[in-house]
ROSE-4610 file (N, C-alpha, C; in Angstrom, 1 decimal, always signed):
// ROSE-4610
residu = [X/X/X/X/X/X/X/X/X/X/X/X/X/X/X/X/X/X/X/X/X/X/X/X/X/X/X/X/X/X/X/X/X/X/X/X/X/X/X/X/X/X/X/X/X/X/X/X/X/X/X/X/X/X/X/X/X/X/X/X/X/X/X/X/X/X/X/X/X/X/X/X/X/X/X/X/X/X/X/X/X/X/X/X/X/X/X/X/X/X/X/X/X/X/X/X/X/X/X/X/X/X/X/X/X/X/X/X/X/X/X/X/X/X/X/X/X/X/X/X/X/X/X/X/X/X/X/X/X/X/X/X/X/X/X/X/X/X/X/X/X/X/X/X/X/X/X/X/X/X/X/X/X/X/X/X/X/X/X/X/X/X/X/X/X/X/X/X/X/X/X/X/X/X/X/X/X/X/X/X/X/X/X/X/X/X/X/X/X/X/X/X/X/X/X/X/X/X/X/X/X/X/X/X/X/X/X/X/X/X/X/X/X/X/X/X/X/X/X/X/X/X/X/X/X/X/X/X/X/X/X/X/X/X/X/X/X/X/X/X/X/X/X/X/X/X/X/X/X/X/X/X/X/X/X/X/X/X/X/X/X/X/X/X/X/X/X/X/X/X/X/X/X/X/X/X/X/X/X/X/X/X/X/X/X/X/X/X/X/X/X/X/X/X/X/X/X/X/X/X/X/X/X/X/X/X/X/X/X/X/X/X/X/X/X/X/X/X/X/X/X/X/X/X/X/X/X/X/X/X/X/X/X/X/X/X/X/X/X/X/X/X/X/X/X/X/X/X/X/X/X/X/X/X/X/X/X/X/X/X/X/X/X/X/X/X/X/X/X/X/X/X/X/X/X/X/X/X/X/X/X/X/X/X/X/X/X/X/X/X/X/X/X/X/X/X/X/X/X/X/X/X/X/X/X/X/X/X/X/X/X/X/X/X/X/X/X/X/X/X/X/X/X/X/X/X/X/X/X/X/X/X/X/X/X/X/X/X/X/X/X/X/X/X/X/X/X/X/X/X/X/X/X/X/X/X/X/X/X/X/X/X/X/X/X/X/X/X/X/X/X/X/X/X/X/X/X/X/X/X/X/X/X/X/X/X/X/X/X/X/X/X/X/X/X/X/X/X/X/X/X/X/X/X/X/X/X/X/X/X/X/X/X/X/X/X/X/X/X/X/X/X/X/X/X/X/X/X/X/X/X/X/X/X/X/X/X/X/X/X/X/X/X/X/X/X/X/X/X/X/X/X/X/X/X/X/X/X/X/X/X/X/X/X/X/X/X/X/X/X/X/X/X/X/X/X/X/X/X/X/X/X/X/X/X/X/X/X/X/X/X/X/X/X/X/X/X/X/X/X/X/X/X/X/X/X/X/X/X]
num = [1/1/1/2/2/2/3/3/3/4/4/4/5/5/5/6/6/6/7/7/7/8/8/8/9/9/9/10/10/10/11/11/11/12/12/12/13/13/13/14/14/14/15/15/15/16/16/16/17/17/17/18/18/18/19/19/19/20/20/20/21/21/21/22/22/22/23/23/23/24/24/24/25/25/25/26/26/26/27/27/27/28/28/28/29/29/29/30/30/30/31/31/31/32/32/32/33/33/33/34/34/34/35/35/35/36/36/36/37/37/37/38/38/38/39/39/39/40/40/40/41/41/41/42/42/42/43/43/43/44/44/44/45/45/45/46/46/46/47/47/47/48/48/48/49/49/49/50/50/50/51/51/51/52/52/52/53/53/53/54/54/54/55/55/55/56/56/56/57/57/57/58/58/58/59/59/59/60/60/60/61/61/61/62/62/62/63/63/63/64/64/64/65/65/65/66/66/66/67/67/67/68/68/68/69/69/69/70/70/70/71/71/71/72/72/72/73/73/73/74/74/74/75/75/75/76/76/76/77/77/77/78/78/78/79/79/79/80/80/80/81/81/81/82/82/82/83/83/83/84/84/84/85/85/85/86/86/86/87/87/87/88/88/88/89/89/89/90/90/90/91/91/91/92/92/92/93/93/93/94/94/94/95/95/95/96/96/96/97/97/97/98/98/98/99/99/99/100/100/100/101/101/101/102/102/102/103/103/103/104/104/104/105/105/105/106/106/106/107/107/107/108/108/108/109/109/109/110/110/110/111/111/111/112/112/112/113/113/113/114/114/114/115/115/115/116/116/116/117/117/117/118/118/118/119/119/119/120/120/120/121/121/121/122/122/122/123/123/123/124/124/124/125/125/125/126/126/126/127/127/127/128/128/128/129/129/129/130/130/130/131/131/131/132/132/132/133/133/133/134/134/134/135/135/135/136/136/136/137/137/137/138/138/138/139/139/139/140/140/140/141/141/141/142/142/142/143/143/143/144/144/144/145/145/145/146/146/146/147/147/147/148/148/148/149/149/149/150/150/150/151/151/151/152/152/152/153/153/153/154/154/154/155/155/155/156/156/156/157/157/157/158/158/158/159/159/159/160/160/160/161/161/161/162/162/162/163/163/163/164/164/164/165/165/165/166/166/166/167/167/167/168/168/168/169/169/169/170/170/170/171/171/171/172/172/172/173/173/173/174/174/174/175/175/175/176/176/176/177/177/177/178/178/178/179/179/179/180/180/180/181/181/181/182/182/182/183/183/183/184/184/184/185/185/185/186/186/186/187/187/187/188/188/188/189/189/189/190/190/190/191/191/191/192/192/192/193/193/193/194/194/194/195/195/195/196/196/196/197/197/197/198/198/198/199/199/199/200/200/200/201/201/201/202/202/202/203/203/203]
x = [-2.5/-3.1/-2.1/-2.4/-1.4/-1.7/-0.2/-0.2/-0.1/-0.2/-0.9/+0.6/+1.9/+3.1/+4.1/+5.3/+6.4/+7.5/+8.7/+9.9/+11.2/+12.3/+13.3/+14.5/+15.2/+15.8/+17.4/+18.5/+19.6/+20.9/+21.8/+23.0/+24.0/+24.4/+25.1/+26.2/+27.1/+28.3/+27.8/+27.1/+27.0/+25.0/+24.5/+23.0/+22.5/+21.2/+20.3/+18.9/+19.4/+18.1/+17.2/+16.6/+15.2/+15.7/+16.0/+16.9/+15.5/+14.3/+13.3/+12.4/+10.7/+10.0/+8.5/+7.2/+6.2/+4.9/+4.4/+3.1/+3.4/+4.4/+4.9/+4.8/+4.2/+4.3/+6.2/+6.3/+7.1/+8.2/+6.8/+7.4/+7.9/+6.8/+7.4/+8.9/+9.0/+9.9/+11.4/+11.1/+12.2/+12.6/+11.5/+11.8/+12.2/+11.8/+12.2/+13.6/+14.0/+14.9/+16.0/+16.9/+17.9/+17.3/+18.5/+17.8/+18.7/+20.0/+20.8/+20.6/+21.0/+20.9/+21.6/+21.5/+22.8/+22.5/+23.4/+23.5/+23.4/+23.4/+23.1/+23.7/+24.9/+26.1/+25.7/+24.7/+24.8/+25.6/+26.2/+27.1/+26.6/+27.1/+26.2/+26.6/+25.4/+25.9/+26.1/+27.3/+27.8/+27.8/+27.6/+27.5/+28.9/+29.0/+30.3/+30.9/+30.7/+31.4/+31.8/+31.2/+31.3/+30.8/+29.4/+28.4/+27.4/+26.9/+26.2/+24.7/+24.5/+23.1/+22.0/+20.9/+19.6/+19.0/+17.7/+16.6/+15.7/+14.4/+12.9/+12.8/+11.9/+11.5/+12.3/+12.6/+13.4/+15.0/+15.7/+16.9/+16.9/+15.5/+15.3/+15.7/+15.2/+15.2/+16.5/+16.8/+18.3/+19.5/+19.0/+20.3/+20.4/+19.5/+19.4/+18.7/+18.2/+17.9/+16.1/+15.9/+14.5/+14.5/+13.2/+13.1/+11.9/+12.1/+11.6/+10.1/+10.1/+9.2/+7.9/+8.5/+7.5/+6.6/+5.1/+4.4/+5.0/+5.3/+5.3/+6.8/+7.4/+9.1/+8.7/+9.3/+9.3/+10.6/+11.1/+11.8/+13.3/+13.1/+14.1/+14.4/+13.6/+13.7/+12.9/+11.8/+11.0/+10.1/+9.0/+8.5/+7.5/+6.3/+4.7/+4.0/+2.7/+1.6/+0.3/-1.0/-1.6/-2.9/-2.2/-3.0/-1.7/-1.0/+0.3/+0.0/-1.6/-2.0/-1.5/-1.5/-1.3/+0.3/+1.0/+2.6/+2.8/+2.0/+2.4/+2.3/+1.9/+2.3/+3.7/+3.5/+4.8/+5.9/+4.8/+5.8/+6.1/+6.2/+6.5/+7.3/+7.6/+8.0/+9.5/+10.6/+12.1/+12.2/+13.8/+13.8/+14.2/+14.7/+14.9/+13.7/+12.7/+11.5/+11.0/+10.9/+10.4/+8.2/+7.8/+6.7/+5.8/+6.7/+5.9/+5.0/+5.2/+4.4/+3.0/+3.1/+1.3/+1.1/+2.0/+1.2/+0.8/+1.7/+0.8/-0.6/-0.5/-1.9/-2.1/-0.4/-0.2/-0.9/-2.0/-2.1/-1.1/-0.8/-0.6/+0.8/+2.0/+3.3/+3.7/+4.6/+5.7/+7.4/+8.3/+9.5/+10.8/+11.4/+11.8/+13.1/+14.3/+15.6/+16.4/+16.7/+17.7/+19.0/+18.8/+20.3/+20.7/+22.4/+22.9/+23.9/+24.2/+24.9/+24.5/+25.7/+25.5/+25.2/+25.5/+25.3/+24.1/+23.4/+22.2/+22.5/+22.1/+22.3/+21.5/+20.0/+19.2/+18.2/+16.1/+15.0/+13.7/+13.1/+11.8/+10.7/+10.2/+9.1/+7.8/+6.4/+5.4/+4.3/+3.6/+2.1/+1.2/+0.2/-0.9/-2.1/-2.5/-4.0/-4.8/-4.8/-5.9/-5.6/-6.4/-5.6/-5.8/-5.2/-5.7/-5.0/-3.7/-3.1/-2.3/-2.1/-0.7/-1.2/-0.7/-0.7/+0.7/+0.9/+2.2/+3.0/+1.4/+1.9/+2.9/+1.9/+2.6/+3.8/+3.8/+5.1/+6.6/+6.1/+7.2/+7.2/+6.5/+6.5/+7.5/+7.0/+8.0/+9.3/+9.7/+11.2/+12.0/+11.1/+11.4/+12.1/+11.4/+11.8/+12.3/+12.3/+13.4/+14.7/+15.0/+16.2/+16.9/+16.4/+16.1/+16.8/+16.1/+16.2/+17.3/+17.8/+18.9/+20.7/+19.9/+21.2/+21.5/+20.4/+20.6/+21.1/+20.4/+20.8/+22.3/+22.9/+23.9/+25.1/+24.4/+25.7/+25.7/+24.5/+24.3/+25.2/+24.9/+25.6/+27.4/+28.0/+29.4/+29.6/+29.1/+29.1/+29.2/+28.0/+28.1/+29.8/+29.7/+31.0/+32.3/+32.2/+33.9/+33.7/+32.4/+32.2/+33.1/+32.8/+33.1/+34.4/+35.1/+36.6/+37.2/+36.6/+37.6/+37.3/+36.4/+36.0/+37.2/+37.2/+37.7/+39.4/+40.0/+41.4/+41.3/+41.0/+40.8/+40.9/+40.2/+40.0/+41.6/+42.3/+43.5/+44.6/+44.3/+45.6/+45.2/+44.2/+44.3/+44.5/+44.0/+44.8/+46.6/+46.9/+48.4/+49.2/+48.3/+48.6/+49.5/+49.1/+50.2/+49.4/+50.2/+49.2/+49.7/+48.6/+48.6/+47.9/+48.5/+48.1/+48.0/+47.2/+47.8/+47.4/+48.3/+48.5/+48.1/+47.3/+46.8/+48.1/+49.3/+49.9/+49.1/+48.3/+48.1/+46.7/+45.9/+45.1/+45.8/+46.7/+46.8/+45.9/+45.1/+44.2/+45.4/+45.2/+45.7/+44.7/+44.8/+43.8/+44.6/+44.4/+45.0/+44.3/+44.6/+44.1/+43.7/+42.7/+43.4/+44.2/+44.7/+46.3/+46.7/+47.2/+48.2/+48.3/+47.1/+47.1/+47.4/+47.3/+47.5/+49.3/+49.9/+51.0/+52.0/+51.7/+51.9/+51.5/+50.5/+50.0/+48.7/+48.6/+47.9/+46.7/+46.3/+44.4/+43.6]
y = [-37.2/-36.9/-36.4/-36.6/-36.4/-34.9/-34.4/-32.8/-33.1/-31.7/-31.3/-31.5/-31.0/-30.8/-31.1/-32.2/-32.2/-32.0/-31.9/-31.3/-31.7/-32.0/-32.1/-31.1/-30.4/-29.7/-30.2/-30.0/-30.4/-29.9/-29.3/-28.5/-29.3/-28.1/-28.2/-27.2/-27.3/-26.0/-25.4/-23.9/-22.8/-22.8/-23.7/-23.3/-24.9/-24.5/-25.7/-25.9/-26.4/-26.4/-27.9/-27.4/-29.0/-30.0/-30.8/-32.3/-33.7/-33.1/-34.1/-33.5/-33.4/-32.6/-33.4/-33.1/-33.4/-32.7/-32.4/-31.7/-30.1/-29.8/-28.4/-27.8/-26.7/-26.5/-26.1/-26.6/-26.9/-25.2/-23.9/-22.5/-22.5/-22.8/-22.8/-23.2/-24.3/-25.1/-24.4/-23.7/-23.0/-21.6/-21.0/-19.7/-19.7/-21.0/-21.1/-21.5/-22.3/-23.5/-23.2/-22.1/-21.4/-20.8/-20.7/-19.5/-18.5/-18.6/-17.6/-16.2/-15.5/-13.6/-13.5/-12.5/-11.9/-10.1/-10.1/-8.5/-7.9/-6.5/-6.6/-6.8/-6.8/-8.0/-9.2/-10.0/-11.3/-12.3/-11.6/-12.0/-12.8/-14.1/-14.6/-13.6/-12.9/-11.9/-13.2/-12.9/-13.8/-12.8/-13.7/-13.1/-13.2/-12.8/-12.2/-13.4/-14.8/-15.8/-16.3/-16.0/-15.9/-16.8/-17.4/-18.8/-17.6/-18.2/-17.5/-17.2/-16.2/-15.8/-16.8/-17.0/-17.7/-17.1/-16.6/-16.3/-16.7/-16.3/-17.2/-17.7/-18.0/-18.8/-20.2/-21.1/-22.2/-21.6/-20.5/-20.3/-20.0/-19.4/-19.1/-20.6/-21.6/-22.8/-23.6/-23.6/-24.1/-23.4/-22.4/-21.4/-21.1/-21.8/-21.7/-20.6/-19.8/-18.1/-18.2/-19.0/-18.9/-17.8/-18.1/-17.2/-18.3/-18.8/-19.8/-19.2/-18.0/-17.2/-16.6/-17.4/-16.9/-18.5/-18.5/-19.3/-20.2/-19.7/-20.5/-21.3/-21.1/-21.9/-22.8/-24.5/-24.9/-24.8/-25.8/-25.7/-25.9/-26.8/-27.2/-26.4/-25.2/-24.6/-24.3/-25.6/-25.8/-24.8/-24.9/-23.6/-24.4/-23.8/-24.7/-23.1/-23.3/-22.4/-23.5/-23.0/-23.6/-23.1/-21.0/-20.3/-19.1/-19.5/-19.0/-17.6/-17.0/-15.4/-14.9/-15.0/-14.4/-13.9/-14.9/-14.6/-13.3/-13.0/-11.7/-10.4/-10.3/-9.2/-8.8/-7.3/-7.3/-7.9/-8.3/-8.6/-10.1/-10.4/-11.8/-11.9/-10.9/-10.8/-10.3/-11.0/-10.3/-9.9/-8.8/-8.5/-9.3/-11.1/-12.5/-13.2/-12.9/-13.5/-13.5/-14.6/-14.2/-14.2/-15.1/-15.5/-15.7/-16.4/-16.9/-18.4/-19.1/-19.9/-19.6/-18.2/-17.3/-17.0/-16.3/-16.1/-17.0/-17.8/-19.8/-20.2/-19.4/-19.9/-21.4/-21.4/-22.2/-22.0/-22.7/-22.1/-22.9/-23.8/-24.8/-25.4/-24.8/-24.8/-25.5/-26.4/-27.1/-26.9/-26.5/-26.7/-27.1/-28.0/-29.5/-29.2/-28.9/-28.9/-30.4/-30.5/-31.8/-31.9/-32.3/-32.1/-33.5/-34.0/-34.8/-34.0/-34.5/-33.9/-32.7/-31.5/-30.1/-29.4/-30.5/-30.0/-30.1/-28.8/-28.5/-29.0/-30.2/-30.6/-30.3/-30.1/-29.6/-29.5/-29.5/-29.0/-30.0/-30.5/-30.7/-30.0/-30.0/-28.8/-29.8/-29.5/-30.0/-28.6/-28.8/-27.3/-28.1/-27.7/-27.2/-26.7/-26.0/-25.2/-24.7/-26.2/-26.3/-25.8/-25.1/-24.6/-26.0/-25.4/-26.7/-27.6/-28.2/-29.6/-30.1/-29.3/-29.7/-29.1/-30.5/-30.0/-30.1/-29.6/-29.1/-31.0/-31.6/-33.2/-34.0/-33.7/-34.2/-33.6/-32.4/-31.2/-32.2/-32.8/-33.4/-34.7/-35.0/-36.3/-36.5/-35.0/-34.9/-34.6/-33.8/-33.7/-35.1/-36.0/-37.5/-37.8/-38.1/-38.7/-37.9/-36.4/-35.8/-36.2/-36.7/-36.7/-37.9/-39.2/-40.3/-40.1/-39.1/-39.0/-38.4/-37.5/-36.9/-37.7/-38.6/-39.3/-40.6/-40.9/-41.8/-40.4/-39.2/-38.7/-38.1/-37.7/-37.8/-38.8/-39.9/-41.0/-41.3/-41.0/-40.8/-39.9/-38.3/-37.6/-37.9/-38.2/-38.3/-39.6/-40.3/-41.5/-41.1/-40.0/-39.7/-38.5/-37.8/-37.3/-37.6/-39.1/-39.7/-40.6/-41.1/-41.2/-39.8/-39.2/-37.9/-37.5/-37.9/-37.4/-38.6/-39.7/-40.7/-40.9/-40.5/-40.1/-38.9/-37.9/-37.0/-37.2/-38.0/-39.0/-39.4/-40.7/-41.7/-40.8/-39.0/-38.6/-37.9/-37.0/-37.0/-37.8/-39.2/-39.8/-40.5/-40.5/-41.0/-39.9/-38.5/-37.3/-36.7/-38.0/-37.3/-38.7/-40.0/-41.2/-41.7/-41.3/-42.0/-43.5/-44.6/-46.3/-46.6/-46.9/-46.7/-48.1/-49.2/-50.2/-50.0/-50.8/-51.2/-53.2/-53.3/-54.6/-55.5/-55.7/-56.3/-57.3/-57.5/-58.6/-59.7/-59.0/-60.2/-61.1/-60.5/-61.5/-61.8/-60.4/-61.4/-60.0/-59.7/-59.2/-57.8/-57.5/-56.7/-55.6/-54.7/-53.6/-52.3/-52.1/-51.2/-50.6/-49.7/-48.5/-49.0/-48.8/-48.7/-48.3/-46.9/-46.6/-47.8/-48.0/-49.3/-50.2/-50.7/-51.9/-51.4/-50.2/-49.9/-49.8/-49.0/-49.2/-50.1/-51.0/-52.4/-53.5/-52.9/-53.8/-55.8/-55.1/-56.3/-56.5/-57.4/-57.4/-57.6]
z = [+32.3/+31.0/+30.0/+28.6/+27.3/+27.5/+27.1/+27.0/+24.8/+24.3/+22.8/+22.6/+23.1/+22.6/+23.3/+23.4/+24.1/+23.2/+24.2/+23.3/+24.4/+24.2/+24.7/+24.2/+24.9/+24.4/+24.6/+24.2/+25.2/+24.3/+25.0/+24.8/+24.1/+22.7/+21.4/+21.3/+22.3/+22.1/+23.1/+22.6/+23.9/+23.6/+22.7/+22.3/+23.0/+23.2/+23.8/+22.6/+21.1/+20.2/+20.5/+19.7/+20.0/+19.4/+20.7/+20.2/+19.5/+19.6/+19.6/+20.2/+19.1/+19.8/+18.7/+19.8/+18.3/+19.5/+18.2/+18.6/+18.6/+17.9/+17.8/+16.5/+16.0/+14.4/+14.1/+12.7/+12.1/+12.4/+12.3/+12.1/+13.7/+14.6/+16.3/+16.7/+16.1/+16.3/+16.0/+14.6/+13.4/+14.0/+14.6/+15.5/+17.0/+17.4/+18.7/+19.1/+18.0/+18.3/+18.9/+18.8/+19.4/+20.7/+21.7/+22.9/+23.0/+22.4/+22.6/+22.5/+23.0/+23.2/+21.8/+20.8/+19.9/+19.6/+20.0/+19.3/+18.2/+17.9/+16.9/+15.7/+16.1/+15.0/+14.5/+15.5/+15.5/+16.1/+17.3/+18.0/+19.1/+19.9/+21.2/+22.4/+23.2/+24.3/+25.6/+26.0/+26.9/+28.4/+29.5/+30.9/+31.3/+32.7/+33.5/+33.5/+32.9/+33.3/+32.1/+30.8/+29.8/+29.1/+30.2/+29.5/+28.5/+27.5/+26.6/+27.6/+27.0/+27.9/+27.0/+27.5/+27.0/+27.9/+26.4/+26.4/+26.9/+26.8/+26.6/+28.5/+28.7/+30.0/+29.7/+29.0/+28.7/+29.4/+28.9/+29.4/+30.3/+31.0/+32.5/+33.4/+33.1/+33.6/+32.8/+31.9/+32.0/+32.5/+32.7/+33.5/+34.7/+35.9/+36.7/+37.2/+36.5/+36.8/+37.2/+38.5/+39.6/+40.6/+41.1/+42.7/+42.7/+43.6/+44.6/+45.1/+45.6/+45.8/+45.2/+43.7/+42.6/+42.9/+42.8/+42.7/+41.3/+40.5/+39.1/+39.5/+39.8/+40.0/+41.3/+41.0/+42.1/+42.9/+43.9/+44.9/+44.0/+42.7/+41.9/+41.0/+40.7/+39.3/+38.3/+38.5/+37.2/+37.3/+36.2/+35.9/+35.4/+35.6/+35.4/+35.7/+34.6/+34.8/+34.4/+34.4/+33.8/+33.2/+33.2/+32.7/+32.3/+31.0/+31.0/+30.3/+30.2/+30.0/+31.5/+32.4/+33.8/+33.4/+32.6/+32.9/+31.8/+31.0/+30.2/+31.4/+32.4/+33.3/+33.5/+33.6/+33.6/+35.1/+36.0/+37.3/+36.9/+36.2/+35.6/+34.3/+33.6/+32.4/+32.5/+31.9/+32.3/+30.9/+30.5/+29.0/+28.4/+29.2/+28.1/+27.5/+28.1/+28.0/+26.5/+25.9/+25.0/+24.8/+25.5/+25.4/+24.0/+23.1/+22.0/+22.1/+23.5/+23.7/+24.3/+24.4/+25.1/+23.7/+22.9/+21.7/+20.8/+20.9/+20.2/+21.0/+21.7/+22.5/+23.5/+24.0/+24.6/+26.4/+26.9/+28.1/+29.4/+29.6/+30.2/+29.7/+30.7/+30.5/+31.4/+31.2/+32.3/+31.3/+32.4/+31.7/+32.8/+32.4/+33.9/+33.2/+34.0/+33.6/+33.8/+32.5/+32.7/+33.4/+34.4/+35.5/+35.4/+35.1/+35.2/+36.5/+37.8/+38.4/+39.0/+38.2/+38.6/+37.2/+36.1/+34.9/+34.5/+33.8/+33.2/+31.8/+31.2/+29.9/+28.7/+29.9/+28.7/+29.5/+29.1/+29.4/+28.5/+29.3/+29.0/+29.0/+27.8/+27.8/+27.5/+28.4/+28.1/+27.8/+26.7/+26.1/+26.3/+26.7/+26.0/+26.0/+25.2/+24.8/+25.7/+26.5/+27.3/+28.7/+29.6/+30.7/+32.0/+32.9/+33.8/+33.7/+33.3/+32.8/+33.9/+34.5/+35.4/+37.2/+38.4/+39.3/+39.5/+41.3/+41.4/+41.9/+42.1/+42.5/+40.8/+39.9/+38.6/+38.3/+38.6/+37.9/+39.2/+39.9/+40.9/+40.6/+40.1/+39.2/+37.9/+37.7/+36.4/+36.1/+37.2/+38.0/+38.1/+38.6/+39.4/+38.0/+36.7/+35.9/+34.6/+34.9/+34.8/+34.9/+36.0/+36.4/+35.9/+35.6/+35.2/+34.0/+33.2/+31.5/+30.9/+32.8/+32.3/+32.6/+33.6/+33.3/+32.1/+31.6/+30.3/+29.0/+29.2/+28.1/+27.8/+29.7/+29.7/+29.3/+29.3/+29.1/+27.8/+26.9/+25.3/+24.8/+25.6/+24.8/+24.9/+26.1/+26.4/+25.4/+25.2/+24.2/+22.7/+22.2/+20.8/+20.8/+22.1/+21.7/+21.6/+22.2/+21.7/+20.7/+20.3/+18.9/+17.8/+18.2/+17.2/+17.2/+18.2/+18.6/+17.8/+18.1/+17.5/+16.1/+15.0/+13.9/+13.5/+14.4/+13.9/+14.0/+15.1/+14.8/+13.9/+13.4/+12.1/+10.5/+10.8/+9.6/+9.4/+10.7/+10.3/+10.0/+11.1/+10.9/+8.9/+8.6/+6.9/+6.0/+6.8/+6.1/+5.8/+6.9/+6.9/+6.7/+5.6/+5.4/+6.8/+7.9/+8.8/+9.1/+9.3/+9.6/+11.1/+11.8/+13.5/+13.9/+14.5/+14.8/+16.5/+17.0/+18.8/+18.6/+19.5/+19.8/+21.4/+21.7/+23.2/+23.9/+24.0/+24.3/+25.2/+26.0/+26.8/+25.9/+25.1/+24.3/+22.9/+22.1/+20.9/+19.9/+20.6/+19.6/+18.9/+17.6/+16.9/+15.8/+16.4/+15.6/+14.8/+13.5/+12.7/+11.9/+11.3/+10.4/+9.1/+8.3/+7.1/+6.3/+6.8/+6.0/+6.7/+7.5/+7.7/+6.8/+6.6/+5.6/+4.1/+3.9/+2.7/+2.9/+3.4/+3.7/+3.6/+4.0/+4.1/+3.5/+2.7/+1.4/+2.1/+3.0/+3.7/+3.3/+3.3/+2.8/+3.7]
């Protein structure tokens, strides 16, 4: 069955904001979107290893931070309620917690960590309203293709980032007018800069 809200989260630096989300209000979205810890500087509070701490039940599940022993965490990590008033107790509540998805009136939580490997990349989050949405057979369902989503999203993101590195070459070598060609010998093929061609006056 359709849940009211999905959301994909997945890691930008040291933060994990909403990479793509619908069924969420606009203010949810705007207050949630960060999970990092900050002091009262505004500073990110970083752990003994010096990865940024995350918040909320989301950073509980991308940070690895389960007990297996808790009914709500499965064998993987994930985290599923489907009466998420029970989780405002305090034997369920840590001081990361934020639980603004109980006060949205969200009853019915699943949250599936995107594992490429060993790397946590990011989190799938399914709401809603209605209690009752989720068994523990679908929540393993949803792991299955969890895992699926995290390796295409993995090879997206390693993709958009040498997009970005080689953007960010191209903008120095035209900032310091240097002209940089390479040459294939064995096809022939010849690729150069535009400084080059200006340099050299080629069309």
């Amino acid at each position: 069955s359709q849940c009211q809200a999905v959301a994909v989260r997945l890691g930008r630096g040291y933060d994990f904001p909403y990479f793509h989300a619908l069924g969420f209000s606009e203010e949810f979205l705007s207050c949630e979107n960060n999970l990092c810890a900050r002091d009262c500087f505004g500073e990110v509070i970083r752990d003994s290893t010096g990865a940024a701490t995350l918040e909320c039940r989301c950073g509980d599940v991308i940070s690895g931070r389960f007990d297996t022993a808790q009914p709500f965490f499965t064998a993987n990590g994930s985290f599923w309620t489907n009466n998420a008033s029970d989780h405002q107790m305090p034997a369920c509540r840590t001081q990361l917690t934020r639980a603004r998805c109980i006060s949205e009136g969200y009853q019915s939580i699943a949250l599936i960590a995107l594992k490429a490997g060993r790397q946590r990349i990011g989190l799938l989050q399914l709401n809603d309203k209605r209690k009752g949405r989720f068994t523990l057979e679908n929540i393993l369902l949803w792991e299955g293709l969890a895992n699926h989503l995290a390796v295409a999203l993995a090879r997206f993101l390693a993709e958009e980032t040498l997009r970005e590195s080689e953007q960010r070459l191209m903008q120095a070598v035209n900032i310091a007018r240097l002209g940089i060609f390479e040459h294939d010998h064995a096809t022939g093929v010849f690729h150069h800069s535009q400084t080059f061609r200006a340099i050299y006056g080629l069309d």
